[in-house]
NUGUVO-369053 format. One record per residue: residue number from 0; residue in three letters; chain; z, x, y of N, C-alpha, C in turn. Coordinates in steps of 0.001 Angstrom, whole numbers, plus 500000, padded with zeros to 6 digits. Layout:
BEGIN
   resi   resn   chain       nz       nx       ny      caz      cax      cay       cz       cx       cy
    NUM    ALA       A        Z        X        Y        Z        X        Y        Z        X        Y
...
END
This chain:
BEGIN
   resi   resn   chain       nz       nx       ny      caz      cax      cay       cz       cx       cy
      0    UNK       A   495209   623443   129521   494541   623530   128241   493948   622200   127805
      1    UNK       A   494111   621381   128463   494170   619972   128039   492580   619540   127977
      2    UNK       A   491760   620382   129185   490258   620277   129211   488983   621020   128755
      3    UNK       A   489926   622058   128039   489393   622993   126635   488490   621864   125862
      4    UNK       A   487362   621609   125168   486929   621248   123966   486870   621769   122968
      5    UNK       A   486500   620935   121540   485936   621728   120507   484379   621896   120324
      6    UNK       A   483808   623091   119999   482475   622785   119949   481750   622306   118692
      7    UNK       A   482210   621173   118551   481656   620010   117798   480891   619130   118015
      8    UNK       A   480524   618113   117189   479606   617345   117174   479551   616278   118273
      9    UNK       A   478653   615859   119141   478901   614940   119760   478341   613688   119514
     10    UNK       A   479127   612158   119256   478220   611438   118307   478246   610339   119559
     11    UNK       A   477182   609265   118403   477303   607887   119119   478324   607093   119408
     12    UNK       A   478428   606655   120755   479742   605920   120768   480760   606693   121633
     13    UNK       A   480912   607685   121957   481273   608580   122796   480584   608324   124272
     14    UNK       A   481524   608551   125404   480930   608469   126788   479495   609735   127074
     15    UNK       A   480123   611099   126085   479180   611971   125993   477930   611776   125150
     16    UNK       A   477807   611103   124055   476512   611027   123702   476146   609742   124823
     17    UNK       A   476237   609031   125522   475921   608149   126523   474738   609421   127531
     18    UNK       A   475845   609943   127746   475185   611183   129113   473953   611623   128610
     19    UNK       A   474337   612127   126857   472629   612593   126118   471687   611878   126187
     20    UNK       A   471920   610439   126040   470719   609634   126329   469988   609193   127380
     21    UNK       A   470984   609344   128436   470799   609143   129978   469420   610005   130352
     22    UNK       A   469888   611632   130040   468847   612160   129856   468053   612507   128971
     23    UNK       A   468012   612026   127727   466878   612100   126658   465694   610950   127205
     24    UNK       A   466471   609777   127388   465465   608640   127596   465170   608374   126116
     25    UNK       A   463984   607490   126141   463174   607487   125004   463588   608024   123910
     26    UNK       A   463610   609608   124458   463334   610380   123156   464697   610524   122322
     27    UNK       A   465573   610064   122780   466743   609509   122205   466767   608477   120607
     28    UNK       A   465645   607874   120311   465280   606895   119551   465178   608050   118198
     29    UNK       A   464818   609129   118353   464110   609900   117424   465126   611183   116950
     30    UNK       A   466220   611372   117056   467612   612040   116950   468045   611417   115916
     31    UNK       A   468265   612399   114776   468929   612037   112961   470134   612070   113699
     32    UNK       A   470272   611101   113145   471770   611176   112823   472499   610284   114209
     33    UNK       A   471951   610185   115297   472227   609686   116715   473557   610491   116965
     34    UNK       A   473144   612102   116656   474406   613331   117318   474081   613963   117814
     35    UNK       A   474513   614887   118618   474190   616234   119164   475199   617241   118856
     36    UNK       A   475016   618384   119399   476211   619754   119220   475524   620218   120562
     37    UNK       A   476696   621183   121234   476410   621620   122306   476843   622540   122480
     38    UNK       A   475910   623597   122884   475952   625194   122235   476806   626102   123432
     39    UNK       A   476361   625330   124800   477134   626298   125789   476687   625051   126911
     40    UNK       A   477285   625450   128292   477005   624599   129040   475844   624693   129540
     41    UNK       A   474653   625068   129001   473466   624909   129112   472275   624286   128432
     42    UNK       A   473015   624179   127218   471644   623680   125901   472527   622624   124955
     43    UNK       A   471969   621430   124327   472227   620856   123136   471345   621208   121905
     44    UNK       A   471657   621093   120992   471012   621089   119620   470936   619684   119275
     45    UNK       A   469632   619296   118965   469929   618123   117902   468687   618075   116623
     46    UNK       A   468690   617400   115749   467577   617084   114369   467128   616277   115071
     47    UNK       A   465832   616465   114745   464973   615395   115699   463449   615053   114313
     48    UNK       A   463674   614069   114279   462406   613478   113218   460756   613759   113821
     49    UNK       A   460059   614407   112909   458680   615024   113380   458240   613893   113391
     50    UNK       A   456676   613276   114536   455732   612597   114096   454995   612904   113852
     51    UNK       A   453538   611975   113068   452506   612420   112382   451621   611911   113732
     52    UNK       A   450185   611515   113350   448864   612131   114473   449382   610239   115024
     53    UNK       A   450146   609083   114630   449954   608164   114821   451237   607952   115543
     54    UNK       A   452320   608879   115733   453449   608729   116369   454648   607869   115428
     55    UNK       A   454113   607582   114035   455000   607816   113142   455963   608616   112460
     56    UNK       A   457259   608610   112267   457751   609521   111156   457408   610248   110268
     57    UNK       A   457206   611116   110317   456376   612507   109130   457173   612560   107682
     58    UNK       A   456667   611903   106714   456814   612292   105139   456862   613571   104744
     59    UNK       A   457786   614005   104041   457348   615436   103083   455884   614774   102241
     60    UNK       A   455565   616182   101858   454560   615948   100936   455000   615244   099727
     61    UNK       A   456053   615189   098819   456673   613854   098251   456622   612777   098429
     62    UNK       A   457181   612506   099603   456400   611294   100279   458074   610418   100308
     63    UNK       A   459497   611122   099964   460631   610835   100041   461589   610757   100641
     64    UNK       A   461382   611558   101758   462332   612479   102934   461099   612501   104206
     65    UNK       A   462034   612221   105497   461393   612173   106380   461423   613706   106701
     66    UNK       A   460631   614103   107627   460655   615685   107747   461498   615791   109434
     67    UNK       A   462224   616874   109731   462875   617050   110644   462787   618064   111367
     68    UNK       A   463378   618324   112661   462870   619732   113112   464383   619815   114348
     69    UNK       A   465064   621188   114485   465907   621865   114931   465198   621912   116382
     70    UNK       A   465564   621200   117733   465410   621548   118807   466441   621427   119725
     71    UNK       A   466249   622827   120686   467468   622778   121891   466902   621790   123002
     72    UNK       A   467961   621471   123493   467436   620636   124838   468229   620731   125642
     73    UNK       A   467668   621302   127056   468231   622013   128195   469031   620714   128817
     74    UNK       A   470513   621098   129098   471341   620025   130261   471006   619807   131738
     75    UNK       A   470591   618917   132015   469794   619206   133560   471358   619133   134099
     76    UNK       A   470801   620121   135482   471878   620326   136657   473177   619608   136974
     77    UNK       A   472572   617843   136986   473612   616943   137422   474506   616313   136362
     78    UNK       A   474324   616776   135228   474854   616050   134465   476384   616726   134042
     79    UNK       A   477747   615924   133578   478794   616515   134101   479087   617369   132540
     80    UNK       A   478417   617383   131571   478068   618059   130301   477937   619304   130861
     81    UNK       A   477624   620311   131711   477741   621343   132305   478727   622138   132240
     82    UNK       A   480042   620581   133374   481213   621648   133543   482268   621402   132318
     83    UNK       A   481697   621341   131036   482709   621320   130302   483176   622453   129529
     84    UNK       A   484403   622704   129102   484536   624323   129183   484995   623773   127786
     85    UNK       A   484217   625259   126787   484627   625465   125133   485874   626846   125241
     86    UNK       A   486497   626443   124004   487259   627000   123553   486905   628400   123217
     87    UNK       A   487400   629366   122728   486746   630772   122521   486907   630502   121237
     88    UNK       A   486081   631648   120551   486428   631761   119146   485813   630769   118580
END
């Protein structure tokens, strides 16, 4: 039972958000919050900050809050984020 997880957040500072960036690259820079969640051993979730036409951070129309957007991002093959097994329930 010991290699059960929870399916929680995975943050910075962790060997596992390491692995996320390994394969994000770059696009690692642009992740609120510098977390992920990981939905099954196939996909992460993370908030990811929109850019505008200049590759800047996107304003609400307020002009107060950066604007954000909900994307999955597939675990490639080799990465050991795969064989990690969630808890049921």
């Amino acid at each position: 039972m010991a290699d059960l997880i929870d399916k929680g957040w995975i943050t910075r500072g962790t060997p596992e958000y390491d692995e996320v960036v390994r394969f994000l690259g770059s696009r690692a820079r642009w992740v609120k919050d510098e977390r992920a969640r990981q939905i099954n051993q196939r996909w992460l979730k993370v908030d990811c900050f929109v850019r505008d036409g200049h590759g800047r951070p996107l304003l609400n129309a307020v002009g107060d809050a950066v604007v954000t957007k909900s994307r999955r991002i597939r675990i490639p093959r080799d990465s050991y984020l795969r064989r990690r097994r969630f808890q049921e329930g």
